[in-house]
C-alpha positions in Angstrom: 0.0 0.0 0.0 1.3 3.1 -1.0 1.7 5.8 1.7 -0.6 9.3 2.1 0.8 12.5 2.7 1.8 13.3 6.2 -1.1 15.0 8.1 -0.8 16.9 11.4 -3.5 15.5 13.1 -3.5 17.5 16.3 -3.6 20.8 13.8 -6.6 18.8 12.3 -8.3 18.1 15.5 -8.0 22.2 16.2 -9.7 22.9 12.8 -12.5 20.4 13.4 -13.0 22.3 16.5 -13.1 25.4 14.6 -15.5 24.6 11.7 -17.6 22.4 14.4 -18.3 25.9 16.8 -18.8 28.4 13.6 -21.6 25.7 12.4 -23.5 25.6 16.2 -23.9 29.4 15.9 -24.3 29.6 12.3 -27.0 26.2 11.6 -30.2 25.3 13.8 -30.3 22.1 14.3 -32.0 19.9 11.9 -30.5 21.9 8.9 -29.8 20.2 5.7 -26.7 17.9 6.0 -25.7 19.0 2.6 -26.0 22.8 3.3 -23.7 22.2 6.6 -21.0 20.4 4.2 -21.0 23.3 1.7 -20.5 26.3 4.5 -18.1 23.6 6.4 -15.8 23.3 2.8 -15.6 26.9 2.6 -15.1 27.2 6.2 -12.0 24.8 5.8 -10.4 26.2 2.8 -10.5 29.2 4.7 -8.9 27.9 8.2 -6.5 26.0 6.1 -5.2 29.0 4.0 -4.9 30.8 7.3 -2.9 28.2 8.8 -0.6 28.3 6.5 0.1 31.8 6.4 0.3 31.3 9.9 3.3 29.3 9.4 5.1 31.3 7.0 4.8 34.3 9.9 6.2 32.0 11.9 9.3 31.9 10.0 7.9 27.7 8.5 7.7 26.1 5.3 4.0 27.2 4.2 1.9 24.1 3.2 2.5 22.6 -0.2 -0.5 22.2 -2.0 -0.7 18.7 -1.4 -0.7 19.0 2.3 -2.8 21.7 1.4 -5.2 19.2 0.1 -4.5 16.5 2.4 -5.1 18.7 5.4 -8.5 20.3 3.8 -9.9 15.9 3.1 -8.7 14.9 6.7 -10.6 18.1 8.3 -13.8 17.4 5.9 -13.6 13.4 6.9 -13.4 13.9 10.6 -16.3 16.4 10.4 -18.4 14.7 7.8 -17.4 11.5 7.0 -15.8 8.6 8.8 -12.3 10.3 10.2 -9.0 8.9 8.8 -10.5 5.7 8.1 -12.5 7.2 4.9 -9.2 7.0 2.8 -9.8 3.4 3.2 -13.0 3.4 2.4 -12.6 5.2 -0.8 -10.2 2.8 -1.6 -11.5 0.1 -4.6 -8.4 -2.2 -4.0 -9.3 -2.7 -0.1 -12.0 -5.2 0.7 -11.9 -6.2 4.0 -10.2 -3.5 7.2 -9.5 -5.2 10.8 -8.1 -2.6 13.5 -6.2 -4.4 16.3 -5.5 -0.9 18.5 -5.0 1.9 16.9 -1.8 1.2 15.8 -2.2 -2.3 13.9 -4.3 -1.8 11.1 -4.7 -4.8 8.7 -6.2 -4.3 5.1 -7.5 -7.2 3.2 -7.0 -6.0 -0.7 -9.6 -7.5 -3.9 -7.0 -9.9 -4.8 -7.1 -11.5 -1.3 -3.7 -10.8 -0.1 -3.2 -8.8 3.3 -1.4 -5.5 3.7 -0.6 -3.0 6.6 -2.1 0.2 7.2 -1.2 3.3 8.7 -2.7 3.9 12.1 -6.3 5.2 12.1 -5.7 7.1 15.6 -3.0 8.5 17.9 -4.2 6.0 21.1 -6.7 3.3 21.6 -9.1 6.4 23.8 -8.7 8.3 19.9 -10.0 5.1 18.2 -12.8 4.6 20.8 -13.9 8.0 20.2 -13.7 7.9 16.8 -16.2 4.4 16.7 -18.1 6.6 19.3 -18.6 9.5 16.6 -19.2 7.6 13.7 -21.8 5.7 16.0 -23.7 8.4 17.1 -24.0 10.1 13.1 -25.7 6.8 11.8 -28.3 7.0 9.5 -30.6 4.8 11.5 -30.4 6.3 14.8 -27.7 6.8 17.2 -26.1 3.8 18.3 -24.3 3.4 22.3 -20.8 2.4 22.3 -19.7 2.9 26.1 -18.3 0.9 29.1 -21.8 -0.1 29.4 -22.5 -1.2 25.9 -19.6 -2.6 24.4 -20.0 -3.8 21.5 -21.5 -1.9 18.0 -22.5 -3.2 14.7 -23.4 -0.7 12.2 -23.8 -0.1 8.3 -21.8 2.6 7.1 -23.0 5.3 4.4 -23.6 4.1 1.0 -23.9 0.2 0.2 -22.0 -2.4 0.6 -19.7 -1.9 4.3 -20.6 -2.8 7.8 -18.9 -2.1 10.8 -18.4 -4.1 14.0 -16.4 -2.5 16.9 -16.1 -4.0 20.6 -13.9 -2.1 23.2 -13.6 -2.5 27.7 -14.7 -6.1 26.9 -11.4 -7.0 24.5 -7.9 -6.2 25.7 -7.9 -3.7 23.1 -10.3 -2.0 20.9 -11.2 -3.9 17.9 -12.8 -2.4 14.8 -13.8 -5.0 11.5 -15.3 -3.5 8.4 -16.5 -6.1 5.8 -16.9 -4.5 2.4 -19.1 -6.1 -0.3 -17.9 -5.6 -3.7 -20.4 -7.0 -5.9 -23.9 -4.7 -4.8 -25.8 -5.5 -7.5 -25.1 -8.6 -9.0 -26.8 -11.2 -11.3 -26.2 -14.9 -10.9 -25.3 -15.1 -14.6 -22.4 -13.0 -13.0 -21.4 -15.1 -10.3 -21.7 -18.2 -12.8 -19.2 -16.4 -15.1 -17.3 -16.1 -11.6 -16.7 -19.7 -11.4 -19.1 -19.4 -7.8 -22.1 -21.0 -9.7 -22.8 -24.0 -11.8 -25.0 -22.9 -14.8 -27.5 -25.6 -13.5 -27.5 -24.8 -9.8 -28.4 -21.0 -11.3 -30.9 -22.1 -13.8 -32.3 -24.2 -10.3 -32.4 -21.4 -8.0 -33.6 -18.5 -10.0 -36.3 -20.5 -10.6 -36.8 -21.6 -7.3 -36.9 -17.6 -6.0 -39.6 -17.3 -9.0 -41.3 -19.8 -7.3 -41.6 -18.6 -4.3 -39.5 -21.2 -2.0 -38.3 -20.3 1.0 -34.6 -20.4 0.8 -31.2 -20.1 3.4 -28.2 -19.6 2.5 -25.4 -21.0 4.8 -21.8 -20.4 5.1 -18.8 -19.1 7.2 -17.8 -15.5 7.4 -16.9 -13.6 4.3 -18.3 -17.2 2.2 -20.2 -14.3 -0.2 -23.6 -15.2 1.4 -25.0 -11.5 0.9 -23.6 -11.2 -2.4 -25.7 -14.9 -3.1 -28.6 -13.6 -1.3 -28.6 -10.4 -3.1 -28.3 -12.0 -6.8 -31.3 -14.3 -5.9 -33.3 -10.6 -5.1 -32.2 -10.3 -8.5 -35.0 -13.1 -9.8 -37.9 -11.3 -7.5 -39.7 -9.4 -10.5 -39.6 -5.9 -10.5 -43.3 -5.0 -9.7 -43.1 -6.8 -6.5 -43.6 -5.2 -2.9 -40.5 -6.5 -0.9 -39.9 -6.1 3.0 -36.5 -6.7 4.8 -35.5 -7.4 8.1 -32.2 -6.7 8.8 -30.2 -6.2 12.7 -27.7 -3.9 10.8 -28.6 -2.8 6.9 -26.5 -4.9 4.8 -28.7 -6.5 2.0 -29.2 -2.7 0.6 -32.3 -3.9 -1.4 -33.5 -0.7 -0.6 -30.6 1.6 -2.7 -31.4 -0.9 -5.6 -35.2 -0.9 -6.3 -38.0 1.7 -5.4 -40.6 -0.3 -3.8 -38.4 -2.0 -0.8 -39.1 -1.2 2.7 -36.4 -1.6 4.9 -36.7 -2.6 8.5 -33.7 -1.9 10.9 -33.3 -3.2 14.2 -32.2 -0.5 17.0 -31.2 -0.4 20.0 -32.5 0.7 23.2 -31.3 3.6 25.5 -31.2 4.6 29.1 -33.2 2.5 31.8 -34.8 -0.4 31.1 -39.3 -0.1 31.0 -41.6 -2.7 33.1 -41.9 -4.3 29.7 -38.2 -5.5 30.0 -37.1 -3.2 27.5 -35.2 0.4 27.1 -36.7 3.4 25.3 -36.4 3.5 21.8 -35.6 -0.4 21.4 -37.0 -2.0 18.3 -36.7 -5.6 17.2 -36.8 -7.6 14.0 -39.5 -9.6 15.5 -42.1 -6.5 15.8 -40.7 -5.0 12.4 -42.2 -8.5 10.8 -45.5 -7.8 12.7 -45.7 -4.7 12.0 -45.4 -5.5 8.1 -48.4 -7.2 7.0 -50.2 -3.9 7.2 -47.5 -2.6 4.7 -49.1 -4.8 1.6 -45.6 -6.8 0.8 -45.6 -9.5 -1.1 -42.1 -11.1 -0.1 -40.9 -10.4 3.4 -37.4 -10.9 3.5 -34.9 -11.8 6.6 -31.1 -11.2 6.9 -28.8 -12.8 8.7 -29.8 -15.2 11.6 -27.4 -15.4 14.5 -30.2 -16.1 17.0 -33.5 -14.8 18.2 -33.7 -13.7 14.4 -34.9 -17.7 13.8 -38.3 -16.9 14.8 -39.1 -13.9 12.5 -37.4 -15.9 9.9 -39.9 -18.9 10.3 -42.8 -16.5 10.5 -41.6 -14.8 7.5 -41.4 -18.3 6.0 -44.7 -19.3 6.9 -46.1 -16.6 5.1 -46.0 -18.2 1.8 -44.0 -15.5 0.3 -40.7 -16.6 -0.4 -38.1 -15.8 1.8 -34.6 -15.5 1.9 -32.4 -15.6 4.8 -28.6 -16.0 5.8 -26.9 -18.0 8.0 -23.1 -19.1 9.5 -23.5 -22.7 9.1 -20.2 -25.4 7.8 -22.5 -27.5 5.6 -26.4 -27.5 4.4 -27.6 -30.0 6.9 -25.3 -28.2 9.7 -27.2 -24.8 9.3 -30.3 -27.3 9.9 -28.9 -28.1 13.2 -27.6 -24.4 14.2 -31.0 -23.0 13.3 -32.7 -25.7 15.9 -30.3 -24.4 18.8 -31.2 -20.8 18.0 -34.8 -21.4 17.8 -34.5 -23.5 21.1 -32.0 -20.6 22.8 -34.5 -18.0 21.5 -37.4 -19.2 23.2 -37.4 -20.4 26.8 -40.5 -22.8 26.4 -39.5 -23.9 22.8 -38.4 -27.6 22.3 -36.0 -29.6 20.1 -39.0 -31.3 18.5 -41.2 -28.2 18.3 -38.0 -26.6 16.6 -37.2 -29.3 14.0 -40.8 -29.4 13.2 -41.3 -25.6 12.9 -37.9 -25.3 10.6 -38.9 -28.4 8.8 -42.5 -27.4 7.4 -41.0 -23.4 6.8 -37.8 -24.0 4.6 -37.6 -25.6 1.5 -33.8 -25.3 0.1 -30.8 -25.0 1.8 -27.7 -23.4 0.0 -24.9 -23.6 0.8 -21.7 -21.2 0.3 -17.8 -23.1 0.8 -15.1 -20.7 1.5 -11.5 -22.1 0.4 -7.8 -21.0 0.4 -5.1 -21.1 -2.5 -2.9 -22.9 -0.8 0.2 -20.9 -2.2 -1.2 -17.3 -3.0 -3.9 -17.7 0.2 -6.9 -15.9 -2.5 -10.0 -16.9 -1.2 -12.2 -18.7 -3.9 -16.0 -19.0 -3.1 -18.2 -21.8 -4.1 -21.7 -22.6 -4.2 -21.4 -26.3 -2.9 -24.7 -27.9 -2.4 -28.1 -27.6 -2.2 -30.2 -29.2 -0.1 -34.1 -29.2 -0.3 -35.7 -29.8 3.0 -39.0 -31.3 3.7 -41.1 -32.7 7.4 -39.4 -36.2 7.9 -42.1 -39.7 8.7 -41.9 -38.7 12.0 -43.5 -35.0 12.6 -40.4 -34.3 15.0 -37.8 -35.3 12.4 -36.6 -33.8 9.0 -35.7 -35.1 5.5 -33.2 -33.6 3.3 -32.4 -34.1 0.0 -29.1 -33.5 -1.8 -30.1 -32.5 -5.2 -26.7 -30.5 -5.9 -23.6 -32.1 -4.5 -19.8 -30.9 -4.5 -18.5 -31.6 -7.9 -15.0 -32.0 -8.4 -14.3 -28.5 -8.5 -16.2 -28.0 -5.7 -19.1 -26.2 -7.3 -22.4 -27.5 -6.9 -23.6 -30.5 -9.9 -26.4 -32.4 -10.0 -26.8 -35.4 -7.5 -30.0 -36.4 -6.9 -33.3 -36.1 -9.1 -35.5 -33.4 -7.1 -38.7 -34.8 -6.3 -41.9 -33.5 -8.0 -42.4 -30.4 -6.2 -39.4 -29.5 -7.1 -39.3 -30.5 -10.6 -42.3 -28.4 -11.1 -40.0 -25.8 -11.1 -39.2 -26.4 -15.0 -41.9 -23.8 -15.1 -40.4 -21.1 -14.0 -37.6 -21.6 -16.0 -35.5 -24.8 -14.9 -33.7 -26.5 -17.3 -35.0 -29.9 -16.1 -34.0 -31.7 -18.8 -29.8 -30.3 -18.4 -30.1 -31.9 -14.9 -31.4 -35.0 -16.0 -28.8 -35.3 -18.6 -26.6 -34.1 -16.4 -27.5 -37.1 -13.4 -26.9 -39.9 -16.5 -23.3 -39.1 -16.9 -21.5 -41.8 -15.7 -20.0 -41.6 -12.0 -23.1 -39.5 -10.9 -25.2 -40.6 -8.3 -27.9 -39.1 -5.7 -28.4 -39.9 -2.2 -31.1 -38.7 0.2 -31.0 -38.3 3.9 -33.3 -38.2 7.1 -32.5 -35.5 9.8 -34.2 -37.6 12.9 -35.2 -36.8 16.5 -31.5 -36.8 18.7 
């Protein structure tokens, strides 16, 4: 990574003060964000022309005019954007930014490889309060980040990065912003990727046309959003969509006009005789909430927990849904979605779980993350998909591998879907490429039962 001009960030930290006190007694509050960044650009060219006159009267070098520039973006950033670690942000070659104190800063570049960064703050309390700022500006509501709440997860401005910070709890503070570089993507793209068989695509666009109810599983960073967003791609355009998200991340919302976008958010201050602080909404009243809204596909992100049960209602609903999970295999996410059903709710069972899962989902895809063994660059894979189904017993599961890791590791055809499933040739499933595909010779299909433990 190539190194930025030098910045004088306590001189930066004296502007910001500056620019911050003219716009209190200049703005009311509630005055257009984009009139505030105007006057504060003019307001900064200004300060940082005076300060370096200042320095030629003080017998100095006067700024060149890229310090000049560097000075007026770092001012403008801490202000406006997202402090010294917007260069980063505006950088296309970084994907991934983990910040291990304020002086180890690790940047994961498109290619995959790892470089180091310059510091983002002067001292760990600098970085906290620099979380603590960009915390308190987001777009959904101000978010805590204190000795009391420590831990933040956030979407940043625009589409496509989400923040995750924890401090007091850690030994030091740690920062992790995923980026997602493809926003809006096609599954014809990820085939021509090499993430997607052209048969496991045909398969699943057809599958979101049919209204299935669909999770995607893998680890961290597997491209489950990126697969979650190409199947919103095969939604048609006219239709009324919902989502349901603890931190925006999907972005639905910045790529079609009629999405509504629920954000969870949390409480503040002391805790009500309902158990809950002021201002606290939940994924689980969002959903409720929804069915007044006249949406025809109700959507839930990522489930890490509690989120299960809005995903099963959203599921139940008969409009399609799509939801995300971490999960090492297809029948595994099976398995981590009982324990978060069962951790979510005190009175819920391991057979009242399996049976709730097992009547609401209908596929299971899921996302393998590997590693070059030489050059480390992640490849991601769409390994297998599963179609789920109540097993003999109404406490039990049956799965069905009808895409199985080929020898590339992409998804091929393993098992002859049954005829729910094959109906699917209707909405556009090239039925009869899978058959052909099942007679070559070495391909076989297999189908399992997921049983009361």
């Amino acid at each position: 990574m190539s190194r930025s001009v030098p910045v004088d960030w306590e001189l930066v930290a004296a502007l910001r003060e500056q620019v911050s006190t003219e716009q209190a007694e200049q703005f009311e509050p509630g005055t257009d964000a984009l009139v505030r960044e105007e006057a504060g650009k003019e307001a900064i060219n200004r300060l940082v022309k005076q300060a370096s006159t200042d320095r030629r009267n003080d017998d100095k070098a006067e700024f060149t005019l890229a310090q000049r520039e560097a000075l007026r973006d770092a001012v403008f950033n801490s202000l406006f954007r997202m402090g010294r670690l917007q260069p980063l942000l505006d950088n296309d070659d970084v994907e991934n930014i983990e910040i291990y104190g304020h002086r180890n800063v690790q940047l994961q570049l498109a290619d995959g490889t790892w470089a180091v960064g310059e510091p983002v703050a002067d001292s760990d309390d600098e970085l906290i309060g620099l979380i603590q700022d960009i915390a308190s500006r987001t777009g959904s509501g101000a978010r805590p980040f204190s000795e009391r709440n420590p831990y933040v997860d956030m979407r940043l401005p625009g589409i496509g990065a989400r923040l995750a910070a924890s401090a007091w709890v850690t030994d030091r503070p740690v920062v992790v912003i995923r980026r997602h570089r493809l926003v809006q993507v096609t599954l014809n793209q990820l085939v021509e990727l090499g993430m997607l068989d052209p048969l496991a695509a045909s398969f699943l666009a057809a599958a979101v046309r049919a209204r299935k109810s669909i999770v995607v599983s893998g680890a961290a960073s597997a491209g489950k959003t990126t697969l979650t967003r190409a199947l919103c791609d095969q939604i048609p355009a006219g239709e009324r969509i919902a989502t349901f998200e603890t931190e925006y991340e999907l972005g639905l919302q910045d790529l079609r006009s009629n999405v509504i976008a629920w954000e969870a958010r949390p409480g503040s201050g002391e805790v009500g005789l309902d158990g809950r602080q002021a201002g606290e909404s939940t994924i689980a009243e969002a959903l409720w909430r929804s069915f007044r809204y006249n949406r025809s596909r109700l959507i839930v992100g990522e489930v890490r927990g509690a989120e299960v049960w809005p995903m099963i209602k959203a599921m139940e609903s008969g409009t399609g849904s799509l939801s995300t999970t971490h999960a090492t295999s297809a029948v595994a996410a099976i398995r981590k979605l009982v324990t978060c059903a069962m951790e979510g709710e005190e009175q819920v069972t391991h057979d009242l779980a399996t049976s709730k899962l097992a009547h609401a989902i209908d596929l299971i895809v899921h996302v393998d993350l590997s590693y070059d063994p030489t050059s480390q660059t992640p490849r991601r894979q769409v390994a297998e998909i599963i179609s789920v189904a109540p097993g003999e017993r109404e406490t039990g599961y049956a799965t069905t591998q009808i895409f199985a890791p080929g020898p590339d590791g992409n998804a091929v055809p393993s098992t002859m879907p049954d005829l729910d499933h094959q109906g699917l040739e209707a909405y556009g499933f090239d039925l009869q490429g899978f058959t052909e595909a099942l007679q070559r010779p070495g391909v076989s299909g297999r189908a399992t039962a997921g049983v009361r433990s």
